[in-house]
N, C-alpha and C positions, 0 to 999 in steps of 0.2 A: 429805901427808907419809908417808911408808914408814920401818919401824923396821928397825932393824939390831938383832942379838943384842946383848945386854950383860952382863958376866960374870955378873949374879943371871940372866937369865933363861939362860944359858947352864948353871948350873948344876944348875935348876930343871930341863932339860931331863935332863940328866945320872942328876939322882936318878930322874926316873921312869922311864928307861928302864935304871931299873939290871939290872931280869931282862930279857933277852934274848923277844922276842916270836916265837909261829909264824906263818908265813907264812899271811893267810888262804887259805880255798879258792880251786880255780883258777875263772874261768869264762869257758868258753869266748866267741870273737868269732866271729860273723857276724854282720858288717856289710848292710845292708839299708838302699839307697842310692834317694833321690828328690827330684825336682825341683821344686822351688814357685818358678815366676816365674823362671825361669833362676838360682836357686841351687840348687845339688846340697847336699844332706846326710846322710851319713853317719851312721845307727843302730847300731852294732856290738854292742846285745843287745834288739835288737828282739825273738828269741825270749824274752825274760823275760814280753811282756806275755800268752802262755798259760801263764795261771795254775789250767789242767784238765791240760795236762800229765806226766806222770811225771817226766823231765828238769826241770820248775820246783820241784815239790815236793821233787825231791831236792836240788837249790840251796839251796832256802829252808832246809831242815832243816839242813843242810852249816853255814849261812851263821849260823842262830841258835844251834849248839850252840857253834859259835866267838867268839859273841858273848857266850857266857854261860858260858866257858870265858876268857874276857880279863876278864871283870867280875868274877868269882869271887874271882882273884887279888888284887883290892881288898880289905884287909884290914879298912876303914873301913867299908865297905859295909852290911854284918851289923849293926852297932850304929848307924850311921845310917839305915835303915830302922826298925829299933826304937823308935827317939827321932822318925821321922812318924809314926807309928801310935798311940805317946803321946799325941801333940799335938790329932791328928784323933780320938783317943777322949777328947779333956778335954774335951766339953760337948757337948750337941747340937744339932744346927742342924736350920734348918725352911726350908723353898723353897718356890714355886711356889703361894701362895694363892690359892684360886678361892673365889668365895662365890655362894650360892644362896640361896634360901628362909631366911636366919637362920644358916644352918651355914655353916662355914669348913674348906674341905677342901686338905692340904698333904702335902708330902713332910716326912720326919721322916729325918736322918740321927743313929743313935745309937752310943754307947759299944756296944762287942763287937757291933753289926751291923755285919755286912758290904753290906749294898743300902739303897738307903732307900724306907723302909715309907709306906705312903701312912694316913694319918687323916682323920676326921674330927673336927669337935668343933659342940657346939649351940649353942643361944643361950643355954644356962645355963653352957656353961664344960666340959663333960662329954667327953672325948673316946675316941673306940674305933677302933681298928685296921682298918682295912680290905682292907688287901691287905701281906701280906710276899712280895714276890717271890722270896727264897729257898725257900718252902713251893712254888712250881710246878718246881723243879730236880728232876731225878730222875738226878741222878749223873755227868749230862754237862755241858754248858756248861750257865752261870747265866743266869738272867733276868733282865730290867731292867726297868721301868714307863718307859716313852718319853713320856707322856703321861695326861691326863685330863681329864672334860669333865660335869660335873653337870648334869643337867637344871632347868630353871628354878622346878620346887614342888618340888625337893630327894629327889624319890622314888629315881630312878635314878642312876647316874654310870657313864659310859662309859668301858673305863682300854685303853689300849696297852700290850700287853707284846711281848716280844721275846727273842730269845735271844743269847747269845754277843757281845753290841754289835752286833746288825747292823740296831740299827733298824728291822727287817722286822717292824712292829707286826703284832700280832692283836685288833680291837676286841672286849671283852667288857663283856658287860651286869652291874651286880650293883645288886639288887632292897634299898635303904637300908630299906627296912619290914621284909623278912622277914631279912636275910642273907644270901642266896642270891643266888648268880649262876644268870640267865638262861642257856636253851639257846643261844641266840644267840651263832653266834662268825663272826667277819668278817676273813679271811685281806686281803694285800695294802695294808692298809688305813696304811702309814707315813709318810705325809705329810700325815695331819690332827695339827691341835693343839689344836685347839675344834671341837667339831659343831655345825651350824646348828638347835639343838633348835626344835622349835617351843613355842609359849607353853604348850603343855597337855602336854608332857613325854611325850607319845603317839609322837613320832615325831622325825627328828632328820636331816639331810643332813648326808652324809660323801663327802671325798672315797675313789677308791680307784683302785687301778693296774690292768692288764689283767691276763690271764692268763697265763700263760707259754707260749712259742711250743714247734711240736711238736719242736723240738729240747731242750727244759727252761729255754732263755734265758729271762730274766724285765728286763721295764722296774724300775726304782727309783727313778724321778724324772722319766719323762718317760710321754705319751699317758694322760695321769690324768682322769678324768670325776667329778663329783659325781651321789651317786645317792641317791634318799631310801627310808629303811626306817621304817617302822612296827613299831612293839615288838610282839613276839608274831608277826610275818611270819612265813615262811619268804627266808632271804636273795635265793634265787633268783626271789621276786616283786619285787625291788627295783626301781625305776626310774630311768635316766638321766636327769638336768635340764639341764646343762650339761657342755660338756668336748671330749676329744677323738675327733671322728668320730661325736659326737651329733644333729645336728644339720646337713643339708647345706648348707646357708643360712649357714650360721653359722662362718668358720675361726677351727679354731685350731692353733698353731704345735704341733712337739712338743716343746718344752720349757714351756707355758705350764701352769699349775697353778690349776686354779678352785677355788675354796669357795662357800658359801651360808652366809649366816647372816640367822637373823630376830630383829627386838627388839619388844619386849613393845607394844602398844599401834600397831605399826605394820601398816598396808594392805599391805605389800607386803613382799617378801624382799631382800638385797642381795648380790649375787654379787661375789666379789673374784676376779680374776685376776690371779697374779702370771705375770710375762712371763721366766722362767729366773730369774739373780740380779739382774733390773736393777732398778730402785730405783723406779722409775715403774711405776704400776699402772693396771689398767684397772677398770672398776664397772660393772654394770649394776643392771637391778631388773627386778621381775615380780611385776603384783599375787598375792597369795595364791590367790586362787581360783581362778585361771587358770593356775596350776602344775602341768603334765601330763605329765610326761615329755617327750619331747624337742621336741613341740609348744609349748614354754613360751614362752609371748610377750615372752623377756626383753629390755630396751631397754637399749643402752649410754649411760651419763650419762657417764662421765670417760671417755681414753683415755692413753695414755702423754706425750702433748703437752701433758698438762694439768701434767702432773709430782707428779702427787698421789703421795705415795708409804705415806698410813695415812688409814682412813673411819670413824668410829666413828658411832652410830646414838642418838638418843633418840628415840623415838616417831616422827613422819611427818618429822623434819628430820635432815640428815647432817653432820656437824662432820669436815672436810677437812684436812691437812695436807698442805701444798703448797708445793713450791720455785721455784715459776715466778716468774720475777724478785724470787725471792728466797731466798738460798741457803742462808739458815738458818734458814728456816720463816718460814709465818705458817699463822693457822687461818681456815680462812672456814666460814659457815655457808650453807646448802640445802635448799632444799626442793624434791628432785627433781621433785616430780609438776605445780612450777609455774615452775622458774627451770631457766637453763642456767646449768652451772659459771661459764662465761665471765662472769656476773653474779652469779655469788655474793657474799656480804655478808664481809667481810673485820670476822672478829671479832675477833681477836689479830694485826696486823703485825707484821712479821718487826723484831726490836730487837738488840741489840747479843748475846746469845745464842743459843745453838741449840737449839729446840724440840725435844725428843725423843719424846713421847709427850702424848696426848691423854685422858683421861675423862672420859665425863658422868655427871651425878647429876643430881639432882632440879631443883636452882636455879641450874643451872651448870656448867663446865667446870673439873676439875682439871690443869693443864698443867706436866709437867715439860720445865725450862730448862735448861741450863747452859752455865757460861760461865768458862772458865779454870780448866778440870777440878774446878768446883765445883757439882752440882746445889741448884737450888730450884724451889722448886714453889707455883704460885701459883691464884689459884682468879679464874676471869672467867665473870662472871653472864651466864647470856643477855639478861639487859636491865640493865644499870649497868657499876658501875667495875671493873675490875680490881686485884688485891692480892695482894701478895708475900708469902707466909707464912714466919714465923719461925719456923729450925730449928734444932733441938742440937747438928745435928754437921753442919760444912762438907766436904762429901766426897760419898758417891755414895745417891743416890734410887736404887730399883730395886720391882721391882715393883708397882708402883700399878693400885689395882685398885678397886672402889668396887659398890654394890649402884646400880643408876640409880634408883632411886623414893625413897632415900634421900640424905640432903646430908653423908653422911658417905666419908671414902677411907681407904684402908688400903697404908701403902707400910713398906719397908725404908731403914735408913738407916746407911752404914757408910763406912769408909777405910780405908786400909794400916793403920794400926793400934787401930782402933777395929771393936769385934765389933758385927754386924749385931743392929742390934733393929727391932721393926718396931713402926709409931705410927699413930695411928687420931689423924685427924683432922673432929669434926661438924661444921663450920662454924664454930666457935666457941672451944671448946677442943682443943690438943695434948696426949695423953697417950700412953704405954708402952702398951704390953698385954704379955699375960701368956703369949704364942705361942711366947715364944723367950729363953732367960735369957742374959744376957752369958757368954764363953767365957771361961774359966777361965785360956788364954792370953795372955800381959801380954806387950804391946810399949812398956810406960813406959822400960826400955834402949834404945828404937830412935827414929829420928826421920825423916818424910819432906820430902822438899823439889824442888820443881818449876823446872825451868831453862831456860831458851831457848837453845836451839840452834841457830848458822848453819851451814847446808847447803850443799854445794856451788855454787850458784845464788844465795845469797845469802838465802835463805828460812829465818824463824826456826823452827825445830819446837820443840815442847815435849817435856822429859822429864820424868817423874819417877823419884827417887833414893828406897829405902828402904833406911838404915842403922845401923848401931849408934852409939846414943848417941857423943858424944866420938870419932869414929873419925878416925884422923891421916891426912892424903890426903899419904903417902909415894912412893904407887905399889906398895903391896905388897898390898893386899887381895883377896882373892878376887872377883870381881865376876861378876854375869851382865847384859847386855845383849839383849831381847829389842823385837820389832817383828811387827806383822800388817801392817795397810794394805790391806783390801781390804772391798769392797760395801760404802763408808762405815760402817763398823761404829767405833764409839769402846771403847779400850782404857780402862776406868774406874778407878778407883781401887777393889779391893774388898779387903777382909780375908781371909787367908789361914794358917793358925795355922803351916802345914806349914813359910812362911815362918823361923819363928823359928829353926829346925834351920841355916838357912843362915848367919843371921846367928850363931848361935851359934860359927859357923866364923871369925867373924872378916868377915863377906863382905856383901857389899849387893848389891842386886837393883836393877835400873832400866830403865823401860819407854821406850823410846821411841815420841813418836807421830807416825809416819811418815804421810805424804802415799797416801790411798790410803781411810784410814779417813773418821772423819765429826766429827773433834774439833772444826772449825772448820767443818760445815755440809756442803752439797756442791760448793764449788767446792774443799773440803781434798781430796775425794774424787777428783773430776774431776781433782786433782794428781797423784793415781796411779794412773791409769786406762789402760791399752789404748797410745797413743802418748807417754802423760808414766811408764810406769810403772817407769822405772830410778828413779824418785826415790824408791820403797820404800825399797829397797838403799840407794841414794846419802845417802838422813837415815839409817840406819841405821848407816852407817860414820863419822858424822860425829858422832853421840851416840855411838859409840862412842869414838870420836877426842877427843871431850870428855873424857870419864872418863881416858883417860890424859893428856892435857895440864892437866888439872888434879887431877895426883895421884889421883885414885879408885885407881887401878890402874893396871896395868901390860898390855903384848901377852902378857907371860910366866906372868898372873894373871885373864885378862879372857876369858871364854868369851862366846860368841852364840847365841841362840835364836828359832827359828821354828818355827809349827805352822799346821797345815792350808797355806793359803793363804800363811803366812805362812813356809811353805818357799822362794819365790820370794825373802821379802825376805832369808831367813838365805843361801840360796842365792847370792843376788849378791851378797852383803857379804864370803863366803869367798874367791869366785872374782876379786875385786875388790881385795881385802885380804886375801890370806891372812898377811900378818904381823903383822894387828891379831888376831889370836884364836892365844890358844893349844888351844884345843879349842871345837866346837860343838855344836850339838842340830839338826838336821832332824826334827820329830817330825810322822808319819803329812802329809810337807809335800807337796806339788804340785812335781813340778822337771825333770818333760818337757812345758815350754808347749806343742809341739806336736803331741804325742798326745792329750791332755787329752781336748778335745772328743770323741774316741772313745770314750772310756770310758760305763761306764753315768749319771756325774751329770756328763760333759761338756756335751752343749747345753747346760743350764742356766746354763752358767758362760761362753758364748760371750758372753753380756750384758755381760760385766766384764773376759773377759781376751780377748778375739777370736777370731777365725778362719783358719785358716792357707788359706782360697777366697778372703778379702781381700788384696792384695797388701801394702797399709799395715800391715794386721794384723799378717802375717807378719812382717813385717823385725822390727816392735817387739817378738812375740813371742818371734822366733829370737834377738834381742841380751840376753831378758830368761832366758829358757828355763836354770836352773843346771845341768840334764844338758848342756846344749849350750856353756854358757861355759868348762867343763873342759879346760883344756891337760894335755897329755905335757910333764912332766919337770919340776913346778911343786911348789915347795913347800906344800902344804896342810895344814892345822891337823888334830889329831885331830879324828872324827867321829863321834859314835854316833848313828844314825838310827834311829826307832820305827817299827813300823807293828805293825797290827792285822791277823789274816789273813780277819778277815771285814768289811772296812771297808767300809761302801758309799760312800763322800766320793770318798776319795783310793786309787784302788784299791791292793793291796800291791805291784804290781809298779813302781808310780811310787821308791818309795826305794830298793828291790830295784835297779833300773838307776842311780839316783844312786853306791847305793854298789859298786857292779859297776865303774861307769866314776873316779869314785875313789880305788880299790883298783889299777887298773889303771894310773893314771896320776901320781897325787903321790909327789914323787919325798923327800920328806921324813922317810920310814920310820916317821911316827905312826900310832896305833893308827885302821881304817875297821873300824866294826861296824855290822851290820842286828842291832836288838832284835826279836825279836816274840813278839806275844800272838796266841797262837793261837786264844784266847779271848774275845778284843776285838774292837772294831772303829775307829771314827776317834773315843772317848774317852767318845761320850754311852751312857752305859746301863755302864760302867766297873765294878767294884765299887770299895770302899774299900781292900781289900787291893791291885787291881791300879795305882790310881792309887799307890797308897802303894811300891810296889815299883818303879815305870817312875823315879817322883821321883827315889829311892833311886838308882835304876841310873845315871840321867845324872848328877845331883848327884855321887855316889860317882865317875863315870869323868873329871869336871870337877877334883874335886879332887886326883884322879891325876895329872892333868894340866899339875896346877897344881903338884905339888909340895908339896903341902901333909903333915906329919907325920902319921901314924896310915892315911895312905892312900893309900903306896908298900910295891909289892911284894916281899917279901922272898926274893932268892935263892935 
């Protein structure tokens, strides 16, 4: 069904374009025309994607002062940024728990910080500061901490920093005995997330990317090798183990990404290779002593046919998660040095939820499940029964984490409107800890509620709805409708205070879970994959299609949002519907499917969105592609597009041509703008202030849009 104006949205229309808008910049066409499989197509700003240029740069600058010259005008704007920044400094929050030796080491976001600071704390409760990444800024772009990795007697911790969000970690050593950071700095190094330490905290494999070609090009994701370093080295004695062009014996792809990691009590090492984004992984091992650089006698136990897609390690046995005939996990168990996979022991089969994670400890396996967007987490003994452990709060597990020599686990447990605390579990008793205090922000006015959705094909998806208490489904509320759908990833339910700003508007937020993710396992996946992958877009228009047929809102009140990946699915929902959104979000999105693969984190991504050397590929890709679905003379929904100018994901010149060919072509006279942070990159390594200001910006240019009082512009 297609909407027609109706005198409210007709008016809505009216009042926001009560000031007269300028034309944005011009940009020029040259069209750059080729043939895949006897279809010709048509590029006409192919030159955007040199982004060394003079001509890009002067675009881009053109393109975001105009963007920030339309935004300005928002009068709402200014005090709705002030009231996130309230929100996000009423408590603080703690991420990313890692534990070693008795200590618990975590990100800390706080009141009037802008980054968040990395701690530690002991086994008496005692906590001290370990890295502010604001103190390495010296006046140009900010720092981020990407990562960290403690050695396993708690002496050292290895931290990634980076600048300006570009994820381009730099490994540094800092000495937990003295305070002191080690001479030791390891450039390239942004695709580790844990180092393979060894048991005696002496030495550690990392991965790390080449060096830059002599023209200054640099890899970011692809031809990466693991190298092992010894503390106190000098780097340039470090040695290759595994990776790519290590090895002649041995291929590997160029998007394939190895790690090493060793556990405590085990003969041998376990190498993981991820194969780009695909979801299947490969494993090998290599006893210890025989680990020599490129000579390593490493033996593959799983391949991608096994469908193992996580390996977790206690001593000489490996505990597997795997999809193979069975799409929503089961775990089996291994003992590489005497069993082939193909007979491993099936400790956990696959049950009416979906496995998402795996930990060992001492007596056992901690397994997070879920099932109807509700995690639980249950604990199965290496030798007995299995048991469902009872939790407080029906909504989302995350971080589960555990010491292995101990029978205790440590996770986070939160929903739409419930603040994240985190619960330590010995085997015995459930309690609180003292890591994180409930946020100061109350969603007792708000209420969440999860609904099924039929899809064009007749496929139920799930959405879930967050709204203000008692809200009347008129068709007048402000609403935002969002969707990802890709590398089975599951859109969770997690807490977000920023949220409150929205609803205070009157407005409710609602995710839908689009075919493509992993809500329902990986055959939900495989729903939106490579030749099924219009059905992103297709559940996206059809949760959107809900909210207005059952009063949520209205086309005249209803915006769309995608990010990263999930620019393809915002991307076909406009080009498909553009009379279901009055305004949308492409943020830092993907929306030239077929340049992608060229870019620098392309290969990687050929795993999930294809190949335009495939002919099947192509077509699915060309019919999915949002730069390529764009007609001349079409009405299209306002747009404000983000990007980052040092993004390494989604390069900047992907939204750059979205909204190039946009501007160029809707014939509707609503406002196309490119935001950018010149300072950012695709969102990880962000500060507080910039996530707090992007929100700002689109939320502010949504309600413009919408009509909405205090943010329409005044003649």
């Amino acid at each position: 069904m297609h909407y027609r104006p109706t005198l409210l949205s007709l008016c809505l229309v009216l009042v926001a374009n009560a000031a007269p808008l300028a034309a944005p910049p011009a940009t020029p066409m040259k069209p750059v025309q080729e043939n895949y499989f006897g279809t010709t197509v048509s590029d006409p700003y192919r030159w955007l994607e040199d982004m060394q240029s003079s001509e890009w740069k002067s675009w881009l600058k053109l393109q975001a002062d105009y963007a920030e010259g339309i935004l300005a005008r928002i009068p709402g704007r200014t005090k709705l940024q002030a009231r996130l920044q309230e929100l996000v400094d009423a408590a603080t929050s703690v991420a990313g728990v890692e534990q070693a030796a008795g200590r618990s080491f975590y990100l800390k976001s706080e009141p009037g910080k802008n980054g968040r600071r990395l701690y530690m704390r002991n086994a008496q409760g005692v906590e001290s500061l370990l890295l502010d990444p604001d103190s390495l800024g010296t006046g140009g772009a900010h720092y981020a901490i990407d990562w960290y990795s403690p050695s396993p007697d708690g002496r050292l911790i290895a931290v990634g920093v980076s600048q300006g969000g570009s994820e381009d970690s730099e490994l540094r050593l800092l000495d937990l005995q003295t305070g002191k950071w080690l001479e030791e700095k390891i450039d390239r190094a942004g695709l580790n997330h844990q180092l393979g330490w060894l048991p005696d905290g002496k030495a550690f494999f990392y991965n790390r990317l080449p060096s830059a070609e002599a023209d200054g090009q640099r890899e970011r994701y692809n031809k990466s090798a693991v190298y092992l370093h010894r503390v106190g080295n000098a780097i340039e004695h470090d040695v290759t183990v595994l990776g790519w062009q290590v090895d002649s014996d041995r291929t590997f792809e160029i998007a394939d990404i190895p790690y090493v990691s060793v556990a405590k009590g085990a003969s041998y090492a376990l190498a993981t290779v991820l194969h780009g984004d695909a979801t299947a992984k490969s494993y090998y091992i290599a006893p210890l002593e025989q680990i020599s650089g490129p000579a390593t006698p490493w033996r593959r136990i799983v391949s991608p046919v096994d469908q193992v897609t996580d390996v977790v390690q206690h001593g000489e046995k490996l505990y597997l998660l795997s999809t193979l005939n069975a799409p929503r996990g089961k775990v089996l168990e291994l003992d590489p040095n005497r069993t082939a996979v193909a007979k491993a022991k099936v400790l956990l089969p696959q049950a009416g939820g979906v496995i998402r994670h795996v930990q060992p400890v001492a007596d056992g396996l901690y397994v997070k499940r879920s099932e109807g967007g509700v995690d639980e987490l249950l604990k199965v003994g290496y030798v007995g029964k299995t048991k469902v452990l009872k939790l407080p709060v029906k909504g989302t597990l995350r971080e589960l984490s555990a010491d292995v020599e101990s029978h205790s686990a440590l996770f986070k447990l939160e929903d739409l409107t419930t603040s994240p605390q985190y619960y330590s579990f010995d085997g015995k008793v459930l309690t609180g800890t003292s890591l994180m205090s409930p946020s100061t922000v109350s969603f007792s006015d708000a209420v969440s509620e999860r609904v099924m959705v039929k899809s064009h094909d007749g496929v139920l998806v799930p959405m879930t709805i967050l709204m203000p208490r008692g809200m009347k489904r008129n068709g007048n509320n402000p609403a935002i409708v969002w969707g990802y759908g890709a590398y089975g990833m599951t859109m969770e339910a997690r807490f977000n205070p920023q949220n409150k700003a929205w609803l205070e508007q009157g407005g409710l937020m609602a995710t839908c879970h689009v075919r493509g993710g992993g809500e329902y396992g990986e055959a939900w996946h495989r729903a939106g994959y490579i030749q099924t992958k219009a059905n992103t877009a297709l559940d996206l228009i059809a949760c959107a299609d809900y909210l207005v047929k059952h009063g949520y809102s209205s086309p005249a009140k209803l915006a769309g949002k995608g990010r990263s990946a999930g620019g393809i699915t915002i991307g076909g929902a406009i080009t498909a519907r553009p009379d279901l959104f009055v305004a949308a979000n492409s943020a830092v999105g993907i929306s030239d499917m077929l340049r992608m693969e060229f870019t620098p984190n392309g290969p990687p991504n050929i795993a999930e969105f294809g190949t335009v050397t495939r002919e099947g590929d192509f077509h699915a890709m060309l019919t999915n592609s949002p730069y390529h679905r764009i007609k001349d003379g079409v009405a299209y929904p306002a747009m404000i597009v983000t990007t980052g100018a040092n993004d390494p994901r989604v390069d900047a010149w992907m939204p750059a041509k979205l909204v190039a060919r946009l501007q160029a072509a809707s014939s509707s006279e609503q406002p196309v703008i490119l935001r950018v942070d010149y300072d950012g990159g695709h969102g990880m390594g962000s500060t507080k202030a910039q996530q707090v200001a992007e929100t700002a910006d689109v939320w502010g240019f949504f309600l413009w849009r919408m009509g909405v009082p205090g943010f329409q512009p005044v003649n």
